[in-house]
N, C-alpha and C positions, 0 to 999 in steps of 0.2 A: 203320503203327506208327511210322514214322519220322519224319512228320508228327505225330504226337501229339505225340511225346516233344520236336522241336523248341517246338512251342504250349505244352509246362506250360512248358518253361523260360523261354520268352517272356513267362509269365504271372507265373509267378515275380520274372523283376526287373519288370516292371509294377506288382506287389506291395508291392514295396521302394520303386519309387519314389514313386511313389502315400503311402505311409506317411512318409517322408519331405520330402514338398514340398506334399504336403496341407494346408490349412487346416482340414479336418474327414476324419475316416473314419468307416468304422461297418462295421454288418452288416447283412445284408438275406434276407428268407427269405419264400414265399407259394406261392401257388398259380397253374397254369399250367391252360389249356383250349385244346389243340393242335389244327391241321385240315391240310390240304395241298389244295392244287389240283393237280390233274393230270389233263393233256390227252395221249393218246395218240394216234400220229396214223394207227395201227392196230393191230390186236391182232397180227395176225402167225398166226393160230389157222384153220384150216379151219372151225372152229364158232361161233356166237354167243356172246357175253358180256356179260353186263349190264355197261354203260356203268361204271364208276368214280365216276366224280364224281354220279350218283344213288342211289350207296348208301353213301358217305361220312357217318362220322359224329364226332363231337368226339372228344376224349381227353383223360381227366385227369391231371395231373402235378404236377411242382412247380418249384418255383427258390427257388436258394438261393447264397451266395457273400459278395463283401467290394464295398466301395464306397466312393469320393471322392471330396470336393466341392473345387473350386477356383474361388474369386471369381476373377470375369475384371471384372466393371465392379459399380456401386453395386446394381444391379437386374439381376444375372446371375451364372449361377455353370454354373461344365463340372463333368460327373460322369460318371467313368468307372468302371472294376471288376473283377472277373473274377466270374461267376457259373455255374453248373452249371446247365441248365436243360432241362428233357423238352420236344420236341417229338415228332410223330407223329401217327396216325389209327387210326381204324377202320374195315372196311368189309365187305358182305358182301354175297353175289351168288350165284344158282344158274349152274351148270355143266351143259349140257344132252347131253349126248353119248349117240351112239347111243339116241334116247327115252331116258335115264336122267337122271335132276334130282338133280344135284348140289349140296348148299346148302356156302358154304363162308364162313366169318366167320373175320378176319383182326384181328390188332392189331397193328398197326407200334409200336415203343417205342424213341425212339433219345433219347441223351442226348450234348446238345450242351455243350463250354465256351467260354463268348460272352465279347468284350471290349468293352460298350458305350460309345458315346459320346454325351452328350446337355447341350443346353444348357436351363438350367431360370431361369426367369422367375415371383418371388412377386412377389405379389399379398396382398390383403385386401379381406377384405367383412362386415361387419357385426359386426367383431372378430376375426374367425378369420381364420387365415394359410393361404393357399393355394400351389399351383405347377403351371406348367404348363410339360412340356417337349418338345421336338423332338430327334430324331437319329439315330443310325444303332447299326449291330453289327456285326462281327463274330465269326466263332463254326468252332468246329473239330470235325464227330463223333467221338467216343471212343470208344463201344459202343454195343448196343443189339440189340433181336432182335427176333423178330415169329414170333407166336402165330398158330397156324390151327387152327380147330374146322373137322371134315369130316365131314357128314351123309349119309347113303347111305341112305334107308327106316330102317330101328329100327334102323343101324350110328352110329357116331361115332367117329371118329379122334382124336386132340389130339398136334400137331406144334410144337415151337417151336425154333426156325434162328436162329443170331446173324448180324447182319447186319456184311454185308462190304461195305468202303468203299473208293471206288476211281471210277475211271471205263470201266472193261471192262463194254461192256452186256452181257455173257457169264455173269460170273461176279459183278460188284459187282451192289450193291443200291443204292445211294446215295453219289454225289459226298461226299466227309469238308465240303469249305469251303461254308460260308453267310454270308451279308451280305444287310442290307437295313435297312428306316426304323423308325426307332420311334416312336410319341407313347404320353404321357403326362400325367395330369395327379393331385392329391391333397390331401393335408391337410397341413398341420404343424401338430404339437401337443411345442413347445420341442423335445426331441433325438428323438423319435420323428415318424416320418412314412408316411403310409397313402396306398398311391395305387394308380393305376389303368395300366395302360402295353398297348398293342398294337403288336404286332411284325410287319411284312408283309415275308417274303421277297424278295429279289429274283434270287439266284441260283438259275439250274436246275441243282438236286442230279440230277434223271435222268442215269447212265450213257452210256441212250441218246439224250441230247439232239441229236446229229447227224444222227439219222435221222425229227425231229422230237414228240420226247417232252418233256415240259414239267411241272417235280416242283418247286411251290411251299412252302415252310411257310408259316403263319400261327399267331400264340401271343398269345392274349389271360390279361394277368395278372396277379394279385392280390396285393401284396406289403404287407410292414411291416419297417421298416427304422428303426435304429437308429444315431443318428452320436456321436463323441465328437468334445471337443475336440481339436486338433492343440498341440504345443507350440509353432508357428512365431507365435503371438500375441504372445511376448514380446516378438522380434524386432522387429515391427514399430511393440509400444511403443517400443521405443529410437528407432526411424528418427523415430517423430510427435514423440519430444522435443527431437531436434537440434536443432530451429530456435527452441524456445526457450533451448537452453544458449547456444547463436551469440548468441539476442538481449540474452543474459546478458552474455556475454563483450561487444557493442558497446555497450551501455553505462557499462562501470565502463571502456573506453575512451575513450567519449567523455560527460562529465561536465557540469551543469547550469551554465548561468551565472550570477553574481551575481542578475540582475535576473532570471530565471527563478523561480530562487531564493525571492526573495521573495516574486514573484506564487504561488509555489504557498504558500509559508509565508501570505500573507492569503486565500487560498482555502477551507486549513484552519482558521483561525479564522474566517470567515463562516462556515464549512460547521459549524463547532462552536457558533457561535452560534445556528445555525440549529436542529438539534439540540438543545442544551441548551429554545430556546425552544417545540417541538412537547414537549419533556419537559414543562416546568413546565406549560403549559396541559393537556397530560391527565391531569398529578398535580392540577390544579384542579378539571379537568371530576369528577377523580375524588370529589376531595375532598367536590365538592358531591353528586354523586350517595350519597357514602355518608353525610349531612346528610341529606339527602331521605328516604333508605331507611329510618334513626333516627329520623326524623319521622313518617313512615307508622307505624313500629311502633310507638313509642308512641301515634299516635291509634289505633290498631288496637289496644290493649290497654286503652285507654280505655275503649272500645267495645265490648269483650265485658265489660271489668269492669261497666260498664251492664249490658248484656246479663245477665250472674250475677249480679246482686244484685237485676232485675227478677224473672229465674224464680227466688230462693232465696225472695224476698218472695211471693209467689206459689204456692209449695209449702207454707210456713209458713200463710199466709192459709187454704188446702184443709186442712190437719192440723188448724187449730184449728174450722174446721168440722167437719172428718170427728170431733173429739173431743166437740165438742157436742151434732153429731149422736145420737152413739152414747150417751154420758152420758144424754139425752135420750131415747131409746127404750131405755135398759138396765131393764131389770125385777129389781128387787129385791123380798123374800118377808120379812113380817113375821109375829109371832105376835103375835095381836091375843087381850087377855085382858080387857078390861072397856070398858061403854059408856055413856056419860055424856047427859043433856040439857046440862051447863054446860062451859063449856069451863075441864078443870083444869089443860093445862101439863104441862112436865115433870116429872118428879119420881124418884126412886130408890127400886128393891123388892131383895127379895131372892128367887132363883129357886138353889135348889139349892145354899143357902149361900154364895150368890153375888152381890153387887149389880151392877145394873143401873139406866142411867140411861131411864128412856120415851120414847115420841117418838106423838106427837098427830096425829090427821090427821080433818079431817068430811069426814060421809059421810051422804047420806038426811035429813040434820036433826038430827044427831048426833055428840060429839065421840068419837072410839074413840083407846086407848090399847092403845100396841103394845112389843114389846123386842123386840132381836133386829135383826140385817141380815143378808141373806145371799144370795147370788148363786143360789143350786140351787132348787128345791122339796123335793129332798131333804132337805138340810141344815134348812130350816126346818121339816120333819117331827119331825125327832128331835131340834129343839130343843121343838118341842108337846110332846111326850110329859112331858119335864122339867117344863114350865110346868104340866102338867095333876097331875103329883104334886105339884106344891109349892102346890097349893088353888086354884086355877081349872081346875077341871074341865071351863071351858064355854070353855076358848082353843082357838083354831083360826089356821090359817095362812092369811094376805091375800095379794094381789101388787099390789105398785102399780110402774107406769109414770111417769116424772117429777113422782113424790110423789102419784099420783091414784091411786085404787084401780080396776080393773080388774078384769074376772070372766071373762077369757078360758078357756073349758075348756082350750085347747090349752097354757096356763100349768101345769094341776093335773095333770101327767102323769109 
């Protein structure tokens, strides 16, 4: 316990200073997949026991904590921390005693606080920013316990013991101090970063590591980590500007001379000359381009006005056929009322107190005299009936096609 309590404190100003001399901090939180090697270098038991390390199996966990990056050169940066993290296993094994088969599954769950140290190296490839880093840990147990399910035929026990940290292979379960290497490698995506890191113990946490017992961790781990600005960026804009306040200050110390002087004074009007004359020539090039563009568009307006006055000439040409056309096959219906060998002409009757001028058409050898124009058969019907009381009793309705008589049945309908 005494050793705990020395490690927060320790972590604590690690914390402070870290937040203070940082270039960047952040937070950092993921997931852990914990195992342990361990080599026994006898059970110490009268009975058999299945070996350990063939019934060992992963453990799930997590990590979680704070973090700091400090640029050491252009293409390096040290990142240390303080972070909470599960290690531990699982394992399970029958107990044979006296003929009786005992199954017995265990979970070890301890939880460590580490103080990594790692140096990290980006990179890029194909646009994305990568990292890969190298280094070490250290780390101090806090708590932790371990679970045991105990099978006996259709019995079951369930036992769970917090674990005692110490080096007494008596009474301890596990050495508190662990150290060992890490790699790493990930993503950077701007203040967020995803990576990959394994952690290989090197310290034997066994108690009984004296009498040749050997209790490795290993922690494979999944994080995402979160860094902010530091404020110490200001700082170092100041330092990157000294040297040119300095080269401020030696010059208005040491001042141009006459003949300097000048050579820069004719430098700037060559260089104005120079200027003024890339001006005027692409106000030319301009000028002329937009001459050119103006030219275009008026042949190009030229050009459709062609264009519209060919097809208005050309719609006009089609309407005055389509008009002759139709004038031409339009069928109009007379009431034809008397018929002549001699051809008499026009001339004016009276039909229902009404005058009327005639209109003449031969027909078979014959001149027939007709009144009356009208678009329907109908209408030429009920203008017969009028002619027929006003004493031609013998008129009847024609149809003629461009002034020609016609006896289509499909007209009289």
């Amino acid at each position: 316990m005494k050793n705990s309590i020395k490690l927060l404190i320790f972590t604590l100003l690690i914390t402070i200073t870290c937040d203070s001399l940082a270039q960047s901090f952040g937070i950092k939180a993921g997931y852990n997949s914990s195992i342990m090697l361990i080599e026994e270098s006898e059970t110490g038991f009268p009975y058999e026991t299945t070996s350990y390390n063939n019934n060992i199996k992963m453990k799930h966990g997590f990590n979680i904590g704070a973090i700091a990056e400090f640029p050491i050169l252009k293409y390096l940066t040290l990142e240390t921390g303080v972070i909470l993290n599960t290690r531990g296993y699982k394992n399970s094994y029958e107990d044979n005693t006296f003929d009786t088969t005992i199954a017995i599954s265990e979970s070890h769950n301890l939880y460590y606080l580490d103080i990594p140290l790692s140096a990290k190296i980006p990179f890029s490839i194909k646009g994305l920013n990568f990292y890969g880093s190298l280094g070490g840990y250290g780390g101090m147990g806090l708590f932790g316990n371990t679970t045991t399910n105990v099978t006996y035929g259709s019995l079951s026990e369930k036992e769970e013991k917090d674990i005692e940290w110490g080096s007494d292979p008596v009474v301890d379960d596990y050495k508190s101090f662990d150290y060992g290497v890490s790699v790493g490698a990930g993503v950077i995506l701007n203040s967020l970063q995803i990576g990959v890191s394994y952690n290989l113990g090197l310290a034997n946490i066994s108690p009984n590591s004296d009498n040749g017992d050997i209790m490795n961790n290993r922690v494979m781990g999944i994080s995402v980590a979160y860094l902010f600005g530091s404020s110490k960026k200001g700082g170092q804009d100041k330092i990157s500007s000294a040297p040119i306040q300095e080269e401020s200050k030696t010059a208005k110390v040491k001042p141009k001379s006459k003949k300097e002087a000048e050579l820069e004074a004719e430098r700037v009007q060559q260089e104005k000359i120079r200027t003024d004359s890339i001006a005027a020539v692409k106000a030319e090039e301009e000028r002329i381009r937009a001459e050119k563009a103006e030219a275009d568009s008026i042949e190009a307006a030229k050009v459709m006005a062609a264009s519209l006055a060919a097809q208005n000439a050309a719609r006009l040409a089609q309407i005055k056929s389509d008009s002759i056309s139709a004038a031409q096959n339009a069928v109009i219906y007379r009431v034809q009322f008397a018929s002549n060998t001699t051809k008499k002409g026009s001339y004016e009757i009276t039909i229902g107190g009404i005058k009327y001028k005639t209109w003449e058409y031969s027909y078979s050898g014959a001149y027939r005299s007709t009144i009356g124009e009208f678009n329907t058969y109908k209408s030429a019907l009920d203008f017969q009936k009028t002619v027929r009381q006003s004493g031609y009793p013998q008129a009847f309705v024609v149809a003629l096609k461009n002034n020609v008589r016609t006896t289509d049945p499909a007209l009289f309908k």
